[in-house]
C-alpha positions in Angstrom: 41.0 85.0 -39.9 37.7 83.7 -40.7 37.0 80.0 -39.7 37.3 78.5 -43.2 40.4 80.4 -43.9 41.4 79.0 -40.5 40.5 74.9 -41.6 42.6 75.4 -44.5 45.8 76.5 -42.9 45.4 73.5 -40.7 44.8 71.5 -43.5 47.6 72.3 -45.8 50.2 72.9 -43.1 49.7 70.1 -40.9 53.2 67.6 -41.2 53.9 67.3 -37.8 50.1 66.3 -36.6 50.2 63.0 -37.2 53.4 62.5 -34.8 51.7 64.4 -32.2 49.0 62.3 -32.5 50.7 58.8 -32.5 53.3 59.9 -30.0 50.9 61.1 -27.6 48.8 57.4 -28.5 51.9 55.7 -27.2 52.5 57.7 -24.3 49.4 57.9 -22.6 49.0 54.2 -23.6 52.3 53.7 -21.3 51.1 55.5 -18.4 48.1 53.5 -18.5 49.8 50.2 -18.8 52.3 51.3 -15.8 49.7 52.3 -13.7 48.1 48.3 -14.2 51.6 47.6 -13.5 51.8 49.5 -10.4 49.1 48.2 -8.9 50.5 44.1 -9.9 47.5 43.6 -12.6 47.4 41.1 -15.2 48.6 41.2 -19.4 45.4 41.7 -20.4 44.3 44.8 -17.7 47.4 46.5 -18.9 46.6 46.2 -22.2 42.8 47.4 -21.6 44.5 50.3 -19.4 46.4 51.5 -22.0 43.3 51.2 -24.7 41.5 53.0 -22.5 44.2 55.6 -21.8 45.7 55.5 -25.1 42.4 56.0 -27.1 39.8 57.6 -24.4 40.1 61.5 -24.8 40.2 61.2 -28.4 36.7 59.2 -28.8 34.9 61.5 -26.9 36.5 64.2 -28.8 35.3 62.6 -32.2 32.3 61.9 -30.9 32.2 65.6 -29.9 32.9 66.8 -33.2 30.8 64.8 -35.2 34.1 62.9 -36.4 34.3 59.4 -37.3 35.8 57.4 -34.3 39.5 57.3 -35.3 40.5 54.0 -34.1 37.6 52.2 -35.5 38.8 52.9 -39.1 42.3 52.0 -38.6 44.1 49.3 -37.0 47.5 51.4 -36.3 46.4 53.4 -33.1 45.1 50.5 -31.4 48.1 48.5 -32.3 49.9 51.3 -30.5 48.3 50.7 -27.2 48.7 47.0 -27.4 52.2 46.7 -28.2 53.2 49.7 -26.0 51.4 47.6 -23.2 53.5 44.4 -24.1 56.8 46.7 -23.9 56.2 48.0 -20.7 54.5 44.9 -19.4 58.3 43.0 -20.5 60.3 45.7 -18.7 61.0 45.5 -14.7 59.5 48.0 -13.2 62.7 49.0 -10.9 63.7 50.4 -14.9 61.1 53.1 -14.6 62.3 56.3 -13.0 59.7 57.2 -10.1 58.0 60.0 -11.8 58.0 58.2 -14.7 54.1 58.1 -14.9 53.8 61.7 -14.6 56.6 62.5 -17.4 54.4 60.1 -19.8 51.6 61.7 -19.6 52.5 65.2 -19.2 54.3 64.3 -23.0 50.6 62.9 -23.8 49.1 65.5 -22.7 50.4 68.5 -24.8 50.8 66.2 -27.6 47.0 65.8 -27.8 46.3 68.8 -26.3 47.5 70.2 -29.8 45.9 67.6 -32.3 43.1 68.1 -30.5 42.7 71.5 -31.1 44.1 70.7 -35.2 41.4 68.4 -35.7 38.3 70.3 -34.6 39.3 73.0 -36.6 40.2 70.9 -39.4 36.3 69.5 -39.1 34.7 73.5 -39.2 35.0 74.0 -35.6 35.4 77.5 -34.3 38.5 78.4 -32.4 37.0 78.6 -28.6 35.1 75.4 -28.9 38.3 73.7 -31.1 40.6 74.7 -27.8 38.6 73.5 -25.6 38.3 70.0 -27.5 41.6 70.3 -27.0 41.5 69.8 -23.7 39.2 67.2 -23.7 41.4 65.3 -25.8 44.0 65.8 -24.0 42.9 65.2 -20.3 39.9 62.4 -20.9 42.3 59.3 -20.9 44.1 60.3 -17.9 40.6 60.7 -16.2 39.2 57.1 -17.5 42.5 55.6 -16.1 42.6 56.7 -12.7 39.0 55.7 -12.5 39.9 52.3 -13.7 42.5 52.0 -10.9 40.6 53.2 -8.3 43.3 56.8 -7.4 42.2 60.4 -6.9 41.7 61.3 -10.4 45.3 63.7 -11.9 42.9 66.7 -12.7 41.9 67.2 -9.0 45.9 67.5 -7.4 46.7 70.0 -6.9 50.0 70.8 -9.7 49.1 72.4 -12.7 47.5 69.7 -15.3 44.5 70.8 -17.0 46.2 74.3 -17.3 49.0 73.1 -19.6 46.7 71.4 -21.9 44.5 74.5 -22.1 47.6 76.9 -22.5 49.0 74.1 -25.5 44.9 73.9 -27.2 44.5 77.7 -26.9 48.5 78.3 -27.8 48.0 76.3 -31.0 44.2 77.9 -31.5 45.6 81.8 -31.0 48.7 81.0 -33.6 46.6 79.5 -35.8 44.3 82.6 -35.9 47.0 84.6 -36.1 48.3 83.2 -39.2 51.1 81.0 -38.1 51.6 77.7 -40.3 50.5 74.3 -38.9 54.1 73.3 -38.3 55.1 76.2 -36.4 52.0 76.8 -34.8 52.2 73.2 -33.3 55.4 72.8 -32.5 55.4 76.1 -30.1 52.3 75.1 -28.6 53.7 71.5 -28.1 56.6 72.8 -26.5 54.5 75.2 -24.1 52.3 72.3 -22.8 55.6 69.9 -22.3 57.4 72.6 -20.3 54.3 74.1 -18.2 53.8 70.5 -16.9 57.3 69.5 -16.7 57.8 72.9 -14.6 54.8 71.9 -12.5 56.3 68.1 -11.8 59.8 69.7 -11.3 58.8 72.3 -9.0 55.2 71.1 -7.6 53.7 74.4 -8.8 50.1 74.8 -8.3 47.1 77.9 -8.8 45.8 79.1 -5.7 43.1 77.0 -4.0 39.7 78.5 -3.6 40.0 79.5 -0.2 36.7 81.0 1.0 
């Protein structure tokens, strides 16, 4: 399938994008708020955690693709962050199951891994460079908020992490290519992402360690 047949399929089959895209907004804004939590930081750091988190990967993915910046056309996906910071700032943090940080942004993380992908190929973006923007989506705010707090950055332990949003980015790319419709094409890859992390959270699995 040649790349503009490919940016039309995405175009004219994309329904479930947008969710993908706000749901994984709100869920890596809540990991970024509970990690200000966590470490017993103000309203206003936890609301700049989860803007950060919330919003991060996909700047430097717009940026990337010569996109404009998405949430400095529209007031929605900051609004996201905020308010999702206010929830979880409002809610004990005894509520929150232990590994509930890792559960949010494992959600994020396939969820963005895939619009990530959709939207540099809806912008003329061949298919490697379109997966791998997928990626950056999906893995960029998890990076910007460890840094903020100051913890080993998620992409360096040692469970699978960047793996399952390259496995969802190149899922939904190889579907995509082969002629699957948007809606299909994302859900699968959605679902593949969600359960590759979960897997790797339920059962600590890892890739083998460069051992040398």
């Amino acid at each position: 399938m040649d790349d503009a047949r490919i940016v039309s399929v995405v175009q004219a089959s994309s329904a479930l994008l947008p969710y993908l895209d706000m749901g994984g907004l709100a869920v890596f804004a809540a990991s970024g708020a509970l990690t200000a939590a966590k470490a017993r930081q103000t309203l206003v750091t936890a609301m700049y955690f989860a803007a950060v988190t919330g919003v991060g990967g996909g700047t430097l993915r717009d940026l990337l693709i010569g996109a404009p910046v998405f949430w400095m056309h529209a007031s929605l996906p900051i609004s996201i962050c905020l308010f999702t910071a206010l929830a979880v700032w409002f809610t004990p943090y005894r509520w929150w199951p232990i590994q509930a940080l890792d559960w949010l942004d494992g959600f994020g993380l396939a969820a963005y891994a895939v619009f990530g992908a959709a939207k540099a190929l809806a912008w003329g973006i061949s298919p490697l460079p379109a997966a791998i923007m997928g990626v950056v989506s999906a893995s960029m705010g998890g990076i910007f908020r460890d840094l903020l707090a100051g913890v080993p950055s998620i992409v360096i332990r040692p469970e699978i992490y960047v793996t399952a949003a390259a496995c969802a980015a190149g899922g939904y790319v190889v579907l995509i290519w082969a002629g699957a419709s948007g809606m299909l094409a994302a859900g699968l890859a959605f679902a593949v992402g969600v359960g590759l992390r979960g897997a790797a959270i339920r059962w600590k699995l890892a890739l083998p360690a460069y051992r040398r």
